[in-house]
KESEFI-645465 format. One record per residue (C-alpha): residue number from 1; x negated, y negated, z. Coordinates in nm, 3 decimals. Example, Ala and Ser with C-alpha at 12.3 -4.5 7.8 and 13.67 -1.06 7.14 Angstrom:
<nodes>
+------+---------+---------+---------+
: resi :       X :       Y :       Z :
+------+---------+---------+---------+
:    1 :  -1.230 :   0.450 :   0.780 :
:    2 :  -1.367 :   0.106 :   0.714 :
+------+---------+---------+---------+
</nodes>
This chain:
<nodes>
+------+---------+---------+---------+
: resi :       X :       Y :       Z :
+------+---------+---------+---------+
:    1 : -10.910 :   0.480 : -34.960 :
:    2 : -10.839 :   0.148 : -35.020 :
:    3 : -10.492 :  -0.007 : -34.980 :
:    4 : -10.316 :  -0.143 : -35.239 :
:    5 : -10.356 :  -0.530 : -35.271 :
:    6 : -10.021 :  -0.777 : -35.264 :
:    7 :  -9.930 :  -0.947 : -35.561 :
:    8 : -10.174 :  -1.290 : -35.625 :
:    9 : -10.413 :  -1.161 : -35.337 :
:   10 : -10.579 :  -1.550 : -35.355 :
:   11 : -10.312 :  -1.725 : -35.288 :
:   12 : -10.206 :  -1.471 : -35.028 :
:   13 : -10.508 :  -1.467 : -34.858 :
:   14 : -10.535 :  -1.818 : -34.827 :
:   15 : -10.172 :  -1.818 : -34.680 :
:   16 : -10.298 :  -1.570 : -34.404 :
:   17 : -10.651 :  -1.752 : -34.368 :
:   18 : -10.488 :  -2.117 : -34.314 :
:   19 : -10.284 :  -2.042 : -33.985 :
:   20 : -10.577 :  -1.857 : -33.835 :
:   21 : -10.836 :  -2.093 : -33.915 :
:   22 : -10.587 :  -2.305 : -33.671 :
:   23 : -10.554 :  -2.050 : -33.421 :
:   24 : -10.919 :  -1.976 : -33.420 :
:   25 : -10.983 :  -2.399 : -33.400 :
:   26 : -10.809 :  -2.419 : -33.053 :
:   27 : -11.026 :  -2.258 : -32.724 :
:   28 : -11.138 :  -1.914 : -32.728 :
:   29 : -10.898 :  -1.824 : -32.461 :
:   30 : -10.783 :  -1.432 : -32.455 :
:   31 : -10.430 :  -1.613 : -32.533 :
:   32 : -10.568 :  -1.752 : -32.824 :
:   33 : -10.751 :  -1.475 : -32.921 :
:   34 : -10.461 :  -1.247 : -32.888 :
:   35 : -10.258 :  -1.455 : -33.148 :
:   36 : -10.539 :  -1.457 : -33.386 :
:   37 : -10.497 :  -1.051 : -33.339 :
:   38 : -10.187 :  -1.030 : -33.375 :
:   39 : -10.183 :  -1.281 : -33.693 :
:   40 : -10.398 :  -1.042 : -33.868 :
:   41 : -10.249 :  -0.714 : -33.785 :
:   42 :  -9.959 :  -0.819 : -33.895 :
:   43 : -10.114 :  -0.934 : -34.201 :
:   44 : -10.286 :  -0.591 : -34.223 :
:   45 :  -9.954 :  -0.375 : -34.141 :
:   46 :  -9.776 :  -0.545 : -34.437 :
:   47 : -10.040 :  -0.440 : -34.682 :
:   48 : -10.009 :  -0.032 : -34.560 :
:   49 :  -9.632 :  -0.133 : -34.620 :
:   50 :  -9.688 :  -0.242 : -34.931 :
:   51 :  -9.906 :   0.083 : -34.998 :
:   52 :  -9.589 :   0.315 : -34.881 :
:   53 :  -9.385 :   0.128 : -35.128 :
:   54 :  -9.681 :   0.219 : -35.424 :
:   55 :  -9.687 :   0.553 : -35.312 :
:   56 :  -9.320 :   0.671 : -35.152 :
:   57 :  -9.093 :   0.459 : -35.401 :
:   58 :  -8.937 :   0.297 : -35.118 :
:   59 :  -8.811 :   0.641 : -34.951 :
:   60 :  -8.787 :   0.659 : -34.611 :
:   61 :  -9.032 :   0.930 : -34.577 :
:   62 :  -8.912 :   1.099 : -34.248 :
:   63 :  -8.700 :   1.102 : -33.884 :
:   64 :  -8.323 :   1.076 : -33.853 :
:   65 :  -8.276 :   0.871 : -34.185 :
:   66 :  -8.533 :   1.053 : -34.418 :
:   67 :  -8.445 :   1.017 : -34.768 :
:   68 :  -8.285 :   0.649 : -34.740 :
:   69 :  -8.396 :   0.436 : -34.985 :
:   70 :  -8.546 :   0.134 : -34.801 :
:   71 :  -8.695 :  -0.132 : -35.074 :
:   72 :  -8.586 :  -0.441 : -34.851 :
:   73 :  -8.824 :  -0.597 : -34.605 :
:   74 :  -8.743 :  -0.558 : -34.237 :
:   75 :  -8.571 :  -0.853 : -34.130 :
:   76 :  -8.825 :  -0.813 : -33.812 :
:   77 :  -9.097 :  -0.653 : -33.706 :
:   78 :  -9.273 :  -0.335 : -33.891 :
:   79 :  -9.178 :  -0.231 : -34.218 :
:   80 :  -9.442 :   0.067 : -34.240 :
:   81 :  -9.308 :   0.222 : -33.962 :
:   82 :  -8.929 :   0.221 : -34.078 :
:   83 :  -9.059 :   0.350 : -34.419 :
:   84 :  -9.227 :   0.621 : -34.221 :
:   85 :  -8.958 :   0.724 : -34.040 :
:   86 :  -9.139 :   0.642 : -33.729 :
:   87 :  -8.982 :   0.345 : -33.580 :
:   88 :  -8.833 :   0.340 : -33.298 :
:   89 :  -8.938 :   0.735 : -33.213 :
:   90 :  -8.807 :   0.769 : -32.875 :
:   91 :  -8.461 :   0.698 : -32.994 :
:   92 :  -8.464 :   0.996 : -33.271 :
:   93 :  -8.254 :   1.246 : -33.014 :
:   94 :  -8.038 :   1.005 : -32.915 :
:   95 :  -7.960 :   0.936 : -33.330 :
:   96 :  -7.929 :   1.324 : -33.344 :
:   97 :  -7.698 :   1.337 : -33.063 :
:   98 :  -7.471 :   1.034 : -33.230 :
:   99 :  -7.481 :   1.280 : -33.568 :
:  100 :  -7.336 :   1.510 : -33.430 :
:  101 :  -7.024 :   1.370 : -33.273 :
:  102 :  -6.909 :   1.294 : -33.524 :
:  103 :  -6.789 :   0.940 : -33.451 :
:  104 :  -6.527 :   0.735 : -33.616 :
:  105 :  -6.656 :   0.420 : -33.562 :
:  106 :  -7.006 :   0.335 : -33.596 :
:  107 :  -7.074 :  -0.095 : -33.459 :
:  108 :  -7.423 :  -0.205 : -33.506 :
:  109 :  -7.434 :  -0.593 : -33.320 :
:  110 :  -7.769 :  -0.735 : -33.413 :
:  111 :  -7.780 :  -0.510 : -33.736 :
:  112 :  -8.074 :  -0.710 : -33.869 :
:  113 :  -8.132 :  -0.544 : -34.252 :
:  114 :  -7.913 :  -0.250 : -34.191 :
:  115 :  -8.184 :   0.020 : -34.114 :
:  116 :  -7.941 :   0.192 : -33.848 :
:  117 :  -7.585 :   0.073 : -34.003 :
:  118 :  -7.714 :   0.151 : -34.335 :
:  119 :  -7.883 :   0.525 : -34.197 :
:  120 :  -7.598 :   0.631 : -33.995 :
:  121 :  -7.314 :   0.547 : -34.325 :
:  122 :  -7.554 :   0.808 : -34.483 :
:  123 :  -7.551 :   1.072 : -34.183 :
:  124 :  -7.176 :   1.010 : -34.147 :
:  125 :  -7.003 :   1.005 : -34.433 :
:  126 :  -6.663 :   1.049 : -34.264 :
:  127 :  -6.728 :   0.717 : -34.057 :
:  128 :  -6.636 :   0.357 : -34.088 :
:  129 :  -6.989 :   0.152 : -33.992 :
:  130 :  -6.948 :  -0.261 : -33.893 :
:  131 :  -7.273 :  -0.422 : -33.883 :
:  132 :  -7.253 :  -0.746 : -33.747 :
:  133 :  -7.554 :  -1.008 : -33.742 :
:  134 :  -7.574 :  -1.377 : -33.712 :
:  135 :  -7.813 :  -1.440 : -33.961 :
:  136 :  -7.679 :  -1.477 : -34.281 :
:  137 :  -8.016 :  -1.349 : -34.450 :
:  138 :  -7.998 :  -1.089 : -34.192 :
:  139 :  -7.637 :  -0.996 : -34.375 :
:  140 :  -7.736 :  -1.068 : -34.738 :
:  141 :  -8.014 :  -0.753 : -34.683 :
:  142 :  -7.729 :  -0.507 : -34.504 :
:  143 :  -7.536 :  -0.553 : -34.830 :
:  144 :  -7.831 :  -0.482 : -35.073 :
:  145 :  -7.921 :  -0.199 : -34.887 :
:  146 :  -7.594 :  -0.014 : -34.821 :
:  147 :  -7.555 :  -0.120 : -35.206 :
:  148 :  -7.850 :   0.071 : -35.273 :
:  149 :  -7.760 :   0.392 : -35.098 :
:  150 :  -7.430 :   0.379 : -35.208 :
:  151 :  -7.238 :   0.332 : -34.895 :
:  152 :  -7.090 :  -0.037 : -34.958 :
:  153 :  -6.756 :   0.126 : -34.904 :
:  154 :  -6.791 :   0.167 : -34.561 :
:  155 :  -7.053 :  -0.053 : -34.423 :
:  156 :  -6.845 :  -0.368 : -34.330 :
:  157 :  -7.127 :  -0.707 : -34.293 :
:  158 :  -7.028 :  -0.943 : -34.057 :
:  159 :  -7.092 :  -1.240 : -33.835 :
:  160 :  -7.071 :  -1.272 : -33.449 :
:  161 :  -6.908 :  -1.018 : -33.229 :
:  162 :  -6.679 :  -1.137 : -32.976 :
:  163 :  -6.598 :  -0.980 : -32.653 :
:  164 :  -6.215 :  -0.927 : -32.822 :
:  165 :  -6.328 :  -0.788 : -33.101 :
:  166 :  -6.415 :  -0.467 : -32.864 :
:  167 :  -6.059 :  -0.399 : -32.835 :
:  168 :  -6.122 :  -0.161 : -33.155 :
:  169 :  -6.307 :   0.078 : -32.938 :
:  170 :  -5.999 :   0.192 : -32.777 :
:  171 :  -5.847 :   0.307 : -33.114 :
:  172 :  -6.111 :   0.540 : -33.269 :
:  173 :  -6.412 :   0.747 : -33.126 :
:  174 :  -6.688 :   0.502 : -33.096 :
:  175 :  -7.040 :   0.430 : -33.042 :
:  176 :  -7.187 :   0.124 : -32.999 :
:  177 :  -7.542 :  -0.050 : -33.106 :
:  178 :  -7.655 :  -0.357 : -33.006 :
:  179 :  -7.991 :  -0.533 : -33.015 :
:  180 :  -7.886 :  -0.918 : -33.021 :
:  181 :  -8.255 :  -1.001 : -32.824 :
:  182 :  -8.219 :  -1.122 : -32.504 :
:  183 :  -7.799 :  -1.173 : -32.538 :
:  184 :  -7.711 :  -0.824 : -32.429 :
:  185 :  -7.625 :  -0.881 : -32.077 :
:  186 :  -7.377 :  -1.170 : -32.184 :
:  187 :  -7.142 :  -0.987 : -32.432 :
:  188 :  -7.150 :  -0.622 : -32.288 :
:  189 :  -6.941 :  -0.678 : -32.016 :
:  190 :  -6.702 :  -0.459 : -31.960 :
:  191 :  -6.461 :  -0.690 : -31.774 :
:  192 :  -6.440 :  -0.938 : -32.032 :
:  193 :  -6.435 :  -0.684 : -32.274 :
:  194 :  -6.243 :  -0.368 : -32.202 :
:  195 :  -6.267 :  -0.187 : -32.459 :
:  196 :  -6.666 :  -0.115 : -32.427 :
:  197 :  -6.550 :   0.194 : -32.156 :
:  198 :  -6.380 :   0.367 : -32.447 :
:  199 :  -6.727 :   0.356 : -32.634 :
:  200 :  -7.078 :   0.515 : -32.623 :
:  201 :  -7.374 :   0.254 : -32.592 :
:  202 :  -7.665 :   0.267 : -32.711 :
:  203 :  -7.852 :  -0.071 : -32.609 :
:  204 :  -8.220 :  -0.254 : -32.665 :
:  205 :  -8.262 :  -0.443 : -32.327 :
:  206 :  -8.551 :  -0.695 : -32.334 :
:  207 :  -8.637 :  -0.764 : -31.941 :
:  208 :  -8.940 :  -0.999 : -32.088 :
:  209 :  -8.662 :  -1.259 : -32.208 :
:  210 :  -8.487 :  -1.185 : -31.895 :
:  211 :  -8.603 :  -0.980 : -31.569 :
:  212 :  -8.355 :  -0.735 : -31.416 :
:  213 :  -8.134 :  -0.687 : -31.744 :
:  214 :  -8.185 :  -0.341 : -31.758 :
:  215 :  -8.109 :  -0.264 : -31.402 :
:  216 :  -7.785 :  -0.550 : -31.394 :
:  217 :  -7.674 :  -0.366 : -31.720 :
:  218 :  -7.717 :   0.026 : -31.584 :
:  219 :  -7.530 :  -0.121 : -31.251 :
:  220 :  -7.235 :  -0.273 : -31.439 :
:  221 :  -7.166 :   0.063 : -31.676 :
:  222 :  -7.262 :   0.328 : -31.387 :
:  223 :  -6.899 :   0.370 : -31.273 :
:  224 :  -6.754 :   0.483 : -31.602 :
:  225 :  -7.049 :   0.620 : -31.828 :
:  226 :  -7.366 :   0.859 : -31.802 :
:  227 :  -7.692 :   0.652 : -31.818 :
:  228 :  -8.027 :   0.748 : -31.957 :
:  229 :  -8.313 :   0.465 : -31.969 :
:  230 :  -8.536 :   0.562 : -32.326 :
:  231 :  -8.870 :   0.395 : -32.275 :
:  232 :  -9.121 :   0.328 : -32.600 :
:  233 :  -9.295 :   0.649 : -32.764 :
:  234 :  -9.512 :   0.675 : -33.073 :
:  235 :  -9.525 :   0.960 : -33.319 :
:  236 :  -9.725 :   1.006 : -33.606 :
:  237 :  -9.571 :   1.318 : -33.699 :
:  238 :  -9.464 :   1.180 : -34.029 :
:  239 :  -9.770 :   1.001 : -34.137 :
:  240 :  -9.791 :   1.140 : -34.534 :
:  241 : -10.127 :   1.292 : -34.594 :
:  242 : -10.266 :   1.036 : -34.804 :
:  243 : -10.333 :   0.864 : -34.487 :
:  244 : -10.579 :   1.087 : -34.372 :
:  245 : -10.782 :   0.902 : -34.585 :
:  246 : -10.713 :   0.560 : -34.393 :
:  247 : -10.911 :   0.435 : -34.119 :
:  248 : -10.778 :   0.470 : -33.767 :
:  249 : -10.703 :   0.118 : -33.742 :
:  250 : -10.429 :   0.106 : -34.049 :
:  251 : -10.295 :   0.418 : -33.909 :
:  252 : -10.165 :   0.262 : -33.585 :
:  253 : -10.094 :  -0.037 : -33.765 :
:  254 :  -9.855 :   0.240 : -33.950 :
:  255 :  -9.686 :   0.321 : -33.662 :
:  256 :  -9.695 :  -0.018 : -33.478 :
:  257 :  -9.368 :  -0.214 : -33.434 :
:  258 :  -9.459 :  -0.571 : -33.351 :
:  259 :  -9.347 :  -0.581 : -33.000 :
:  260 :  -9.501 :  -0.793 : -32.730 :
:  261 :  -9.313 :  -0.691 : -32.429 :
:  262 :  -9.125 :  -0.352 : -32.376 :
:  263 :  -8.792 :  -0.320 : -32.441 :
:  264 :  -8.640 :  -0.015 : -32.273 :
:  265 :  -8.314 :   0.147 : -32.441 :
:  266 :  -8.057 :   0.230 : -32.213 :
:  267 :  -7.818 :   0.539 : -32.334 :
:  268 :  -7.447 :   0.493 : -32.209 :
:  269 :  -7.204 :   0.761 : -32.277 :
:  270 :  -6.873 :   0.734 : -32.178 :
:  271 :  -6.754 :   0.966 : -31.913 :
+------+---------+---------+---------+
</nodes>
């Protein structure tokens, strides 16, 4: 089965062929080689995304935040996978476990496009969500998609975060996202910012960018939360079944989320 083309397929070939004709001039080094790879699959991964689109309307198609309409393109890494209902698998219970607490307060830092501010306004319809990113783009595609699933009410698009601005977690029950790539360690810190023990955390730590964050993190939230460290998983559970008729190949590429290093979660529930 053949996957369905992106719009002017010349000129976007040519677009995809020009940077790895570079990559592919420069020694054949298994460095070099590996960006050529990963040039192509995600080249490759965008046009099964663009099939899901042709074939699923947009729909997230299962996981915690089936049913969301999702026609905006991740502002990083996979869109397949989000579509799916795939990414980010290991985190799924956790998601479930944030449903049903019923929070208050829902503060996505690093909220990129809105696929977990946007997802969790849907699952909780009783709760105020701020998503906060520093990219203006970034906010721009949080507003057009809790526009499109009709929870612009109560998904507030921000800026930065500040360490003060934590003071709100002593107010309501809250949980706490943040995936700010490498900046983690600096603003969750408890001491600067007191309000974090009033809050579950649920964090992306990225060791790559900086060795020992997880462990410096789990040591500095130990005394006043439960910790669980959520490693990577995938799950194809939700692959539709046209896909059966896919090679191998684009069905990873389904399912594969861009990453080059691991980034471990780390669950922190307040005691």
């Amino acid at each position: 089965m053949a996957l369905m083309p992106t719009p002017a397929p010349s000129s976007v070939s040519e677009a995809v062929a020009k940077p790895l004709r570079s990559l592919l001039s420069a020694p054949a080094t298994p460095a070099s080689l590996n960006r050529a790879l990963r040039h192509l699959a995600k080249w490759r991964a965008e046009l099964v995304a663009n099939t899901l689109i042709q074939r699923s309307g947009g729909v997230v198609l299962s996981g915690p935040f089936q049913g969301m309409l999702y026609e905006v393109r991740a502002a990083e890494g996979s869109r397949a996978a989000r579509l799916i209902g795939a990414y980010e698998a290991s985190l799924h219970p956790v998601i479930e476990e944030i449903v049903a607490r019923v929070p208050d307060l829902v503060i996505d830092i690093g909220s990129a496009e809105g696929y977990y501010a946007v997802g969790l306004a849907r699952r909780l319809p009783g709760a105020r969500v701020l998503a906060r990113d520093a990219s203006g783009k970034a906010q721009d595609m949080c507003q057009t998609l809790a526009a499109a699933n009709g929870v612009a009410d109560r998904v507030e698009v921000g800026g930065l975060w500040s360490h003060a601005d934590f003071a709100v977690c002593a107010k309501a029950r809250a949980v706490v996202i943040c995936d700010i790539e490498g900046a983690e360690e600096a603003l969750l810190d408890p001491v600067a910012a007191p309000g974090l023990i009033h809050a579950d955390i649920l964090v992306e730590c990225h060791p790559g960018m900086s060795p020992g964050e997880t462990e410096r993190l789990a040591a500095r939230f130990a005394p006043t939360h439960r910790l669980r460290q959520i490693g990577r998983k995938l799950d194809d559970s939700g692959l539709p079944g046209w896909m059966e008729n896919l090679s191998d190949l684009d069905r990873l590429l389904a399912l594969w989320e861009w990453r080059a290093a691991p980034t471990p979660w780390l669950w922190m529930e307040k005691r």
